[in-house]
C-alpha positions as MATLAB code, in Angstrom:
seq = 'XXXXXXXXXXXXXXXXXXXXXXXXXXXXXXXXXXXXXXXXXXXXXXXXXXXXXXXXXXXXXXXXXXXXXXXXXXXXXXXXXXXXXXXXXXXXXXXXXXXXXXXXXXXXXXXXXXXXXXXXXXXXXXXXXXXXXXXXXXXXXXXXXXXXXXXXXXXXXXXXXXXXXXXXXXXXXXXXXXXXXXXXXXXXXXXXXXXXXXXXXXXXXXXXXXXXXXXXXXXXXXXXXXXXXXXXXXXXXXXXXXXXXXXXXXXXXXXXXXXXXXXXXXXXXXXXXXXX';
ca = [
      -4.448   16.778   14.655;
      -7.461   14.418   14.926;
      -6.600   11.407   12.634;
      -9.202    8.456   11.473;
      -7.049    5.434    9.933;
      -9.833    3.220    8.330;
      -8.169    0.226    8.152;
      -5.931   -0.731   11.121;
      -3.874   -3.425   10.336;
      -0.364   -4.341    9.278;
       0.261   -0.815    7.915;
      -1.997    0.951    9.681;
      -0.988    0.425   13.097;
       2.433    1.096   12.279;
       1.294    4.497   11.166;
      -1.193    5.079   13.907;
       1.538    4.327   16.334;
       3.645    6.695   14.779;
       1.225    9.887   14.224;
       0.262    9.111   18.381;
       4.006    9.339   19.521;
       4.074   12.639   17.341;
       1.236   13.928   19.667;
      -2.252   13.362   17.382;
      -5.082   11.591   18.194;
      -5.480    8.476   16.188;
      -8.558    6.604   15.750;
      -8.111    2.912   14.602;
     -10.795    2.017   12.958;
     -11.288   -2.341   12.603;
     -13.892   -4.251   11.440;
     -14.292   -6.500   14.551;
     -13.680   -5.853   18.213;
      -9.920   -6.865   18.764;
      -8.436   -3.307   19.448;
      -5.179   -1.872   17.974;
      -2.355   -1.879   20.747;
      -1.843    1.894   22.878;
      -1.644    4.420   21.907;
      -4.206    4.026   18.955;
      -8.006    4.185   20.117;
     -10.010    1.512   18.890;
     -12.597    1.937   17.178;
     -15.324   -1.097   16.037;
     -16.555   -0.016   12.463;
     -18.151   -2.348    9.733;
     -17.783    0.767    6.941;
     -20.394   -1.968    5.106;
     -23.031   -0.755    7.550;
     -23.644    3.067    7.315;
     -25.779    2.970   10.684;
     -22.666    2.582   12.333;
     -20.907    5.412   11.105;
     -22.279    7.657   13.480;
     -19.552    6.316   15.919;
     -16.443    7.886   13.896;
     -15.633   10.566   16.156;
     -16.423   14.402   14.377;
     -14.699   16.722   13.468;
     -11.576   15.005   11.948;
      -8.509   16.525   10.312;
      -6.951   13.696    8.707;
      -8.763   10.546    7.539;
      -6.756    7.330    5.887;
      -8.562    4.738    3.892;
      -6.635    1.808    4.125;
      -8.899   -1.594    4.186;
      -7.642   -5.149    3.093;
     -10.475   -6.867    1.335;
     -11.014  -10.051    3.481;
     -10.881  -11.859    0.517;
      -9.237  -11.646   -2.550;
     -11.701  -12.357   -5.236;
     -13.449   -9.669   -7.061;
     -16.837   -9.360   -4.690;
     -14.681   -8.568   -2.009;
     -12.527   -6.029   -4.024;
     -15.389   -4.410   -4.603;
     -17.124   -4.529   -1.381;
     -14.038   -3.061    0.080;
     -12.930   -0.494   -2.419;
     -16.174    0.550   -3.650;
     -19.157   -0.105   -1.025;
     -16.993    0.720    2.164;
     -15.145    3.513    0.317;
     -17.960    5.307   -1.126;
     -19.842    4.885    2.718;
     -16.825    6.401    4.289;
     -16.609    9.385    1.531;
     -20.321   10.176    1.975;
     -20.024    9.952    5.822;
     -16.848   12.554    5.564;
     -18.597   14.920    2.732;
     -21.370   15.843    5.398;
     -18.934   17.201    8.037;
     -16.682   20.044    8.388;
     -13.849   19.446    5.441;
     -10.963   17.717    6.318;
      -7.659   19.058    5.531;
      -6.933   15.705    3.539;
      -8.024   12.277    2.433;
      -5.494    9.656    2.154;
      -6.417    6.912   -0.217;
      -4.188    3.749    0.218;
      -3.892    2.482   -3.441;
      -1.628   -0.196   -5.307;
       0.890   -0.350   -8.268;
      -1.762   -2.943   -9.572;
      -3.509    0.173  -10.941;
      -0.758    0.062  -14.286;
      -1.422   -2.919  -17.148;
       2.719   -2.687  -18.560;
       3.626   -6.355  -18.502;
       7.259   -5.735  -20.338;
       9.219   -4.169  -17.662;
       8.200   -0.549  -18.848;
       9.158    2.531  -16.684;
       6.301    3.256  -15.410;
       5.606    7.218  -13.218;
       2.586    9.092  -11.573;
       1.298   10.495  -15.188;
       1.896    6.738  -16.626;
      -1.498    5.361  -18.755;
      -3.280    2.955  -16.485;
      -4.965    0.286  -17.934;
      -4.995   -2.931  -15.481;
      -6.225   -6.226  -17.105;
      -6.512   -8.290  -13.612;
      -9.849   -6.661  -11.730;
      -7.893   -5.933   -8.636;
      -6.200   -3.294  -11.053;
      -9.380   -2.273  -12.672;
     -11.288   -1.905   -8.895;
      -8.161   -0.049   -7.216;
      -8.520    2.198  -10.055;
     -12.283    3.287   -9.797;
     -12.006    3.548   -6.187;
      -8.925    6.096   -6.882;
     -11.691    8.024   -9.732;
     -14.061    7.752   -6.092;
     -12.079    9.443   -3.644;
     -11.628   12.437   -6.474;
     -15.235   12.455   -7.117;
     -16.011   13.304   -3.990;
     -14.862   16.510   -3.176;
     -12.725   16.528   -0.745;
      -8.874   17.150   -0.220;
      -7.432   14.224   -1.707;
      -4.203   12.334   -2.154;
      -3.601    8.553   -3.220;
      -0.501    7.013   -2.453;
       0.517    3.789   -4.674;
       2.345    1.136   -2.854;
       4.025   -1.313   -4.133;
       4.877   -4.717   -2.112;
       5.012   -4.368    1.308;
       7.292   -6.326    3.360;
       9.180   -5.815    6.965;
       9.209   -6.908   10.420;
       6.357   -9.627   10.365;
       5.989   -9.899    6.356;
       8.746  -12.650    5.128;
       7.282  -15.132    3.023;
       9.981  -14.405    0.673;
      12.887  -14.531    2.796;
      10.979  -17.766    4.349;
      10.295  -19.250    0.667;
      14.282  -18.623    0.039;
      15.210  -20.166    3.611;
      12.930  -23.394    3.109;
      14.943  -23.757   -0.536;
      11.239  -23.891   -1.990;
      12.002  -20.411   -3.959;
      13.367  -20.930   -7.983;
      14.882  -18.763  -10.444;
      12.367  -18.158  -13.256;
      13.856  -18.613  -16.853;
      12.813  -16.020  -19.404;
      12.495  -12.563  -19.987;
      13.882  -10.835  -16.657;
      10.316  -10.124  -14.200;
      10.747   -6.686  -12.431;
       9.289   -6.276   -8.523;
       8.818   -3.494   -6.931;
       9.064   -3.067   -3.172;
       8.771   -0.830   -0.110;
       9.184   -1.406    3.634;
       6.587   -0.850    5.775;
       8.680    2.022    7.945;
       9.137    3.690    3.877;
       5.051    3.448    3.713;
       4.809    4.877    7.069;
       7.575    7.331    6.787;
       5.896    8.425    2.961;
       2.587    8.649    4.765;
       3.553   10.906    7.684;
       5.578   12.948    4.756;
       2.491   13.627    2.810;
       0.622   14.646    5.550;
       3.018   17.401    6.636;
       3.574   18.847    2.891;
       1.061   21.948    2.326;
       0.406   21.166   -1.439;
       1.037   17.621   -2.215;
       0.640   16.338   -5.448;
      -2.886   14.283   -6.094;
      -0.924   11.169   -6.492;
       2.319    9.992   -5.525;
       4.108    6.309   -5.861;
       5.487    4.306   -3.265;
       8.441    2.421   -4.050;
      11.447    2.197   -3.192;
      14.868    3.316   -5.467;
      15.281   -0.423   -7.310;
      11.908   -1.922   -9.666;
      15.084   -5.218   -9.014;
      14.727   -7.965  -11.323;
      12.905  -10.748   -9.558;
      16.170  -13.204   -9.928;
      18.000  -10.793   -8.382;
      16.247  -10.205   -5.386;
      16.382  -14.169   -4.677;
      19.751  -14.321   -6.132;
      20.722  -12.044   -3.142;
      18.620  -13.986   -0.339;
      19.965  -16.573   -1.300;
      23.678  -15.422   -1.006;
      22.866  -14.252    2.433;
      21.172  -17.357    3.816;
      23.791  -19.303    2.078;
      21.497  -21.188    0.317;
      21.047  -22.872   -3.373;
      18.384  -21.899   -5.595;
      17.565  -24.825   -8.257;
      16.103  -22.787  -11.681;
      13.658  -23.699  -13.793;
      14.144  -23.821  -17.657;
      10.914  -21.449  -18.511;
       8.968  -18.762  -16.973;
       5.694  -18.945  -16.325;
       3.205  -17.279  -18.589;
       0.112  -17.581  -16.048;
       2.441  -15.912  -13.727;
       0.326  -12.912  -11.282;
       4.113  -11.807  -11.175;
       4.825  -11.815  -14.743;
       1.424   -9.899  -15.884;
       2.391   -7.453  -13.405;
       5.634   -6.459  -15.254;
       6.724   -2.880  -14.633;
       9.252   -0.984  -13.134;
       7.690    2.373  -10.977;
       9.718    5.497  -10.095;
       9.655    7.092   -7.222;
      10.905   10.361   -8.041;
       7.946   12.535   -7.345;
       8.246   11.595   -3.698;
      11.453   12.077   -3.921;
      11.397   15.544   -5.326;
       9.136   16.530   -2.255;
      11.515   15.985    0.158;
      11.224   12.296    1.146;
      14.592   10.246    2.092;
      14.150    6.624    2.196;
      15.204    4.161    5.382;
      15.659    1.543    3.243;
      16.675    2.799   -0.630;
      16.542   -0.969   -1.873;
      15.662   -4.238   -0.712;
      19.087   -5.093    0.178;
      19.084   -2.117    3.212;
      15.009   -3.751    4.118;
      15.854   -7.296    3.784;
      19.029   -6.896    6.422;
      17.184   -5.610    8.836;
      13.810   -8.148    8.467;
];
């Protein structure tokens, strides 16, 4: 197949990498002119200026939207998921239909701050505007027409990606007090490996979550570091209500994806972190 991933970084080239050693064609599509390593080909694309779109090669069978906003305020949420989104979509809506859209979306998309189970058919009301933009863009890609699926990931981490274990290491990382704070996780070869997955399946579901088997209490996860490293957490007497981490508060299922056929690499954080 002939595959556009908008959005070549961290995750991307992992993927692109992948798809290309399974014998597709991969386009990497960047902002700026540093390329994404063989055998990806680059391509230079500022989705912000639809002049340029003329260079993403046609016909495609498979296109990825995966962009970072560079920034992570709400003006470039928006110029990421909305302006270069919508330019993409109404780039790809004038050319022969693909066989499927992949949307790149976030757990952020939920609002349950209480450690609530939380699945695909779960009510989504984000308070934070990250939420609220991810969101919209999903309502976006099903606007538009074409054959769609979004894929909610929760934290990625992996080769490259270890602030945590770092923050554990350095002895800088505390146990919260409080109500327990539930994370949820998946390695970067689970993202890839869900990714290629949905790509394969003939009917996949409109949306699927990416996690990993254990929504882990947050002490727990550094709780375990820590045992590994062989190092002593100090705790602090109160959590913090201003928390990012504590208005995020859920715990996500992954059974859909499971259900399809998907087997996880790394089931839990404790297979991903021993191998990071």
């Amino acid at each position: 197949m002939k595959i556009l991933i908008a959005g070549c970084g961290y995750l991307g080239t992992a993927l692109g990498i992948e798809l290309a050693r399974a014998g597709h064609t991969v386009w990497g599509l960047r902002r700026k002119a540093d390329k994404p390593p063989a055998p990806i080909h680059a391509l230079t694309v500022d989705l912000l200026q639809p002049q340029l779109l003329k260079k993403i090669p046609d016909p495609l069978d498979i296109a990825c939207f995966m962009l970072s906003p560079q920034d992570h305020d709400e003006a470039a949420y928006r110029s990421t998921y909305q302006d270069a989104l919508m330019n993409l979509l109404d780039c790809l809506k004038k050319r022969r239909p693909l066989k499927r859209f992949i949307f790149v979306s976030s757990t952020s998309v939920y609002g349950q701050q209480n450690g609530e189970w939380v699945n695909e058919n779960s009510e989504t009301h984000p308070e934070h505007f990250s939420g609220q933009i991810m969101l919209r863009s999903e309502e976006l890609v099903f606007e538009s027409g074409l054959a769609s699926t979004v894929l909610r990931l929760g934290g990625i981490y992996g080769p490259g990606r270890s602030t945590l274990l770092e923050h554990v290491r350095s002895g800088k990382a505390v146990l919260r007090g409080g109500p327990p704070v539930y994370v949820n996780r998946i390695h970067r070869d689970d993202a890839v490996g869900i990714l290629t997955h949905v790509l394969k399946l003939k009917n996949p579901k409109p949306v699927y979550l990416g996690v990993d088997h254990d929504p882990a209490e947050l002490n727990t996860v550094l709780t375990w570091l820590a045992d590994k490293l062989n190092v002593t957490l100090a705790q602090s007497a109160a959590s913090d209500p201003h928390s990012r981490t504590r208005q995020s508060n859920k715990r996500c299922m992954n059974a859909l994806i499971l259900q399809s056929g998907y087997t996880f690499k790394h089931p839990t954080f404790r297979e991903g972190y021993a191998q990071t």
